[in-house]
C-alpha positions as CSV (number, residue, x, y, z in Angstrom):
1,X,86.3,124.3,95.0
2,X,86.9,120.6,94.9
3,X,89.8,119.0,97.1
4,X,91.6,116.7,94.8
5,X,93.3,113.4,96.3
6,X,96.3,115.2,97.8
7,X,96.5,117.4,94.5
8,X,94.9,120.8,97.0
9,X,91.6,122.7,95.8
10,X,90.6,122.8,92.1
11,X,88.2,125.9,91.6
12,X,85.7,125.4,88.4
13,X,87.3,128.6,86.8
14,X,90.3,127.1,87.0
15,X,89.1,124.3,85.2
16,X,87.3,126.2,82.6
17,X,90.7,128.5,82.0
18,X,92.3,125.2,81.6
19,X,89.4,124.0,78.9
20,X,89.1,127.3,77.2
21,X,93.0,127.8,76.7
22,X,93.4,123.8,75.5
23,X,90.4,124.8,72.6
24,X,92.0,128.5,72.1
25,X,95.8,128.1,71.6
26,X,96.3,131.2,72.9
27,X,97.0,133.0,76.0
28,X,94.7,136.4,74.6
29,X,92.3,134.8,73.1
30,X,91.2,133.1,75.6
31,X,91.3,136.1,78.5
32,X,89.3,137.3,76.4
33,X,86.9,134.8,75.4
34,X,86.3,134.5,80.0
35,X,87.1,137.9,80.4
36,X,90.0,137.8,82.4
37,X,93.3,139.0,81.9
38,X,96.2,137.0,80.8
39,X,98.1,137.2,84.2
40,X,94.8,135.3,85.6
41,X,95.1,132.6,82.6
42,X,99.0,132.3,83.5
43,X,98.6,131.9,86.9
44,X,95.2,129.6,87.0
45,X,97.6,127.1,84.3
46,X,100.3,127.1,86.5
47,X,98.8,126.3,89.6
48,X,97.3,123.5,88.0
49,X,100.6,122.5,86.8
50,X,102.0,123.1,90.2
51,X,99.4,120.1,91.6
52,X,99.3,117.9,88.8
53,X,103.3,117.8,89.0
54,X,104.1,118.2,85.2
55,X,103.4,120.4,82.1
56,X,99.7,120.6,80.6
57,X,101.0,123.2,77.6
58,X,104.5,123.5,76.1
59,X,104.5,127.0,75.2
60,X,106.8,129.8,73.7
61,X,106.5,133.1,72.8
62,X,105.4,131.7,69.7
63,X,103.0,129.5,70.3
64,X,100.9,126.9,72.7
65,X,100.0,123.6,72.3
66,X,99.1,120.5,74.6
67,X,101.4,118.2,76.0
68,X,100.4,114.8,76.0
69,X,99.4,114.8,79.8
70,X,97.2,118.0,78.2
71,X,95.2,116.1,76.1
72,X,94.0,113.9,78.5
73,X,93.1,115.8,81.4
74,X,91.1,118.0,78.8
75,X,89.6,114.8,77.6
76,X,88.8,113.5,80.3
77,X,87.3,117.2,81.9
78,X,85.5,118.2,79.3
79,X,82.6,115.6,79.8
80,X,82.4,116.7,83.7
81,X,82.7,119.8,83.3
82,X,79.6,120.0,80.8
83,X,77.8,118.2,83.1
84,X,78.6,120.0,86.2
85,X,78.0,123.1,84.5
86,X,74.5,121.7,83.6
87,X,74.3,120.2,86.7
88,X,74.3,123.8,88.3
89,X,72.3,126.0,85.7
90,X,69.6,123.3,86.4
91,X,70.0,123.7,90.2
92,X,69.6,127.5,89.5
93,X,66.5,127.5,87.4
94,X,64.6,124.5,90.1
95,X,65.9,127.3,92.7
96,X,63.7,129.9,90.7
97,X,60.3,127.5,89.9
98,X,61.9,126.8,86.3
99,X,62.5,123.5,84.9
100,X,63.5,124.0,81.8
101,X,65.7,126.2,79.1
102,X,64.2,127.7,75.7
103,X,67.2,128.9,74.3
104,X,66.4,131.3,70.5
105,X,69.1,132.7,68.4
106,X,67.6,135.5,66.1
107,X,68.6,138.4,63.5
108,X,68.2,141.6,65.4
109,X,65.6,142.8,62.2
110,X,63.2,140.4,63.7
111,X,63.1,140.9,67.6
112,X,60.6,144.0,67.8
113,X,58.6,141.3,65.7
114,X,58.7,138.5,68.0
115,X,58.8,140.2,71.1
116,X,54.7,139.5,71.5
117,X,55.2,135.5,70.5
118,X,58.0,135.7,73.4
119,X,56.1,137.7,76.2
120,X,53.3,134.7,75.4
121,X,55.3,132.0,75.8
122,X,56.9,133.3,78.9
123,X,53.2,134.0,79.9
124,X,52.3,130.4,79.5
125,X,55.1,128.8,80.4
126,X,56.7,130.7,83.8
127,X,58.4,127.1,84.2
128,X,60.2,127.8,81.2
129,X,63.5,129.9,81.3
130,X,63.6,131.8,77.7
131,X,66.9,132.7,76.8
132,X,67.2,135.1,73.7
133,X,70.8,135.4,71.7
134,X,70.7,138.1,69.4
135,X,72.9,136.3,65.7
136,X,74.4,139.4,63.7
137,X,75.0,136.9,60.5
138,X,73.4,133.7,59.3
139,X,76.3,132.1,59.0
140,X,76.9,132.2,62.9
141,X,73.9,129.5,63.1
142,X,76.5,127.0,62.0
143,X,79.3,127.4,65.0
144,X,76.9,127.4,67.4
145,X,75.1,124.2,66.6
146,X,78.7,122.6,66.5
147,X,79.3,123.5,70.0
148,X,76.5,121.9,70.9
149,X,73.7,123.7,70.2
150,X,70.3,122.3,68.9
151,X,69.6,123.2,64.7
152,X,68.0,126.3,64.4
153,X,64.2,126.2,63.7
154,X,63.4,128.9,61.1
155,X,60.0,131.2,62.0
156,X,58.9,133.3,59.2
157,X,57.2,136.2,60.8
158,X,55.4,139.5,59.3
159,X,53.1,140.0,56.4
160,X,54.2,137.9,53.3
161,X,57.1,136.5,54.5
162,X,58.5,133.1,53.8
163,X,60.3,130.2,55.8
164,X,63.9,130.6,55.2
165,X,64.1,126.9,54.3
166,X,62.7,124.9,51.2
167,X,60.1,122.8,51.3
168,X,62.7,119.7,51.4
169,X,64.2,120.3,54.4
170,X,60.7,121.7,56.2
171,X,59.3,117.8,55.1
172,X,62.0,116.6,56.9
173,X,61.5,118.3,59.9
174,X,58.1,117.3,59.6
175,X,59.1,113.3,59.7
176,X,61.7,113.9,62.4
177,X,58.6,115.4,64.5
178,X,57.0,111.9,63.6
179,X,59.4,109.8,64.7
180,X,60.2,108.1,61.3
């Protein structure tokens, strides 16, 4: 919880309910997105209200949007919350011997496959957290590097198989290594 000049305590889930429901739009959507239930979203938006001192969403039973004020408190949170949350995970991982994070989004048809290169790595590299995110559809790649994710690297594994890129785009990757 953070005491904020006069304003009383600001607890980070508060902050992310705030966040979350200024992307979502919507009250349910964004429960469940946190997994919480609406009541929680309700309340944690209008205690912040209560110690700001004015309206951060005009809503209706029709819809929600941001008010002015809205816009720039998520603007200026979203930065600080990122790096607060980063600032913690990081904590976590030095409080485990790990310094870094691997994250690896694949297609559930390839992670009996992999599961040898990934007990390796984790083998060589106990430093390393490895965090695996099972993607149901190609197409999911996309979101997720929009959010902030890195671009996917594409690993051809088993007998016969190909990259899942063209050669084009693998000669890029190739230059990028290089620095040009």
């Amino acid at each position: 919880m953070t005491q904020m000049g006069g304003m009383g305590l600001v607890e980070l889930r508060d902050i992310e309910i705030f966040l979350t429901l200024a992307e979502e739009l919507h009250f349910g959507r964004t429960s469940e997105r946190l997994h919480v239930s609406v009541a929680r979203v309700s309340q944690a938006i209008k205690k912040q209200e209560r110690a700001i001192g004015a309206e951060l969403f005009a809503r209706n039973s029709h819809s929600v949007r941001l008010t002015r004020l809205g816009e720039q408190l998520r603007d200026d949170l979203r930065h600080l919350h990122q790096g607060l949350t980063h600032s913690l995970e990081r904590a976590r991982l030095a409080a485990r011997g790990k310094t870094g994070t691997l994250r690896v989004s694949l297609f559930p048809a390839n992670i009996q496959e992999l599961r040898r290169y990934f007990e390796t790595f984790r083998a060589r590299h106990p430093q390393w957290e490895l965090r695996l995110r099972v993607s149901a559809l190609p197409g999911s790649v996309r979101p997720a590097t929009q959010r902030g994710g890195r671009h996917p690297g594409h690993l051809a594994a088993g007998r016969g198989a190909r990259p899942n890129c063209g050669s084009a785009a693998l000669r890029r990757a190739e230059d990028a290594g290089r620095g040009r």
